[in-house]
N, C-alpha and C positions, 0 to 999 in steps of 0.2 A: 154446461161447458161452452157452447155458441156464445152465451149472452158475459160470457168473460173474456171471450176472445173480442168481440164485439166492441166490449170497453176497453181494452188494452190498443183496440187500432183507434176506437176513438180516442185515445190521449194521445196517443204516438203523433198521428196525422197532422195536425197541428204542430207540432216542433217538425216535422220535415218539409211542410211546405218553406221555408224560410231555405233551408238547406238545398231543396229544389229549384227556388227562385234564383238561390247565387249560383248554384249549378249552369243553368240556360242562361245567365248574364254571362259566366267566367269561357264556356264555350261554345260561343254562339250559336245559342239553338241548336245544342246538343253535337255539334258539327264536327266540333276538336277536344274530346275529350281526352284527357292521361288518364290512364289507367296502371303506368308502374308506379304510382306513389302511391303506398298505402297510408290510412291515414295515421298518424301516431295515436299508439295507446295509451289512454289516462290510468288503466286500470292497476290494482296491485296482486291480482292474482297471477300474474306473467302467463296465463294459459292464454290460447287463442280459438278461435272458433271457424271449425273448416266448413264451406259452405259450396252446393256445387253449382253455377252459374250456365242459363241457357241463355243463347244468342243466337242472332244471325250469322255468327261465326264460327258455330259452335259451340259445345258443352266444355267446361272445365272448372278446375277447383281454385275457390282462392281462399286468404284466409282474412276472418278482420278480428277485432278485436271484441270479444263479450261482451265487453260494459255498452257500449251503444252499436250494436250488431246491422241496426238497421240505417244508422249515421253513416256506419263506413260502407256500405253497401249504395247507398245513396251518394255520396260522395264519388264513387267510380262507376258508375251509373246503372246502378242496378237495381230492384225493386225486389226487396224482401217475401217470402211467401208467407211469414208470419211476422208479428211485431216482436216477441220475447229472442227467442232462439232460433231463426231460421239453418235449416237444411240445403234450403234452396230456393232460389233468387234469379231472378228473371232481368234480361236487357232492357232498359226503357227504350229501346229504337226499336226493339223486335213488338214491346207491348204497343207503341205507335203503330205501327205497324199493321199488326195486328186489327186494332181498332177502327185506323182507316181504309183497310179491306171489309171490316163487318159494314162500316156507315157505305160502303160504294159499294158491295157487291148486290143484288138481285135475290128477292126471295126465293126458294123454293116454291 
């Protein structure tokens, strides 16, 4: 089960860095991001996919669209906790954040 999960981030990764990079050009360095535009959905099964979002602001629900679940989550700046169907999805400022508290805090 690991070693499927594994492969599904390793394909995904690569088509979202591209999506990432226009993200950090379109709002400079993450500074001004919209988050009311959802992205439009290509899909034809009209369901949508409700996912619940942590931040620095806060926990809350949004919804995207199934067919590329982790596109439109990335798009409004959020980072998937899985590649197929996420539940839930994390702020990229919170996960900076984050990471530059671990690189500058002090070990135990």
């Amino acid at each position: 089960k690991r070693m499927i999960e594994w492969n599904r981030w390793e394909e995904l990764l690569p088509r979202l860095v591209p999506v990432y990079m226009e993200l950090l050009q379109q709002s400079n360095n993450l500074r001004s991001v919209r988050r009311d535009n959802p992205p439009s959905c290509s899909c034809t099964s009209g369901r949508t996919l409700q996912v619940t979002v942590y931040g620095l602001d806060g926990v809350r629900d949004v919804t995207v669209c199934p067919c590329s679940p982790a596109m439109g989550l990335l798009q409004n700046r959020y980072f998937p906790s899985t590649p197929l169907r996420p539940s839930i999805a994390f702020d990229i400022g919170m996960l900076e954040f984050a990471r530059e508290l671990y690189l500058r805090s002090s070990p135990n």
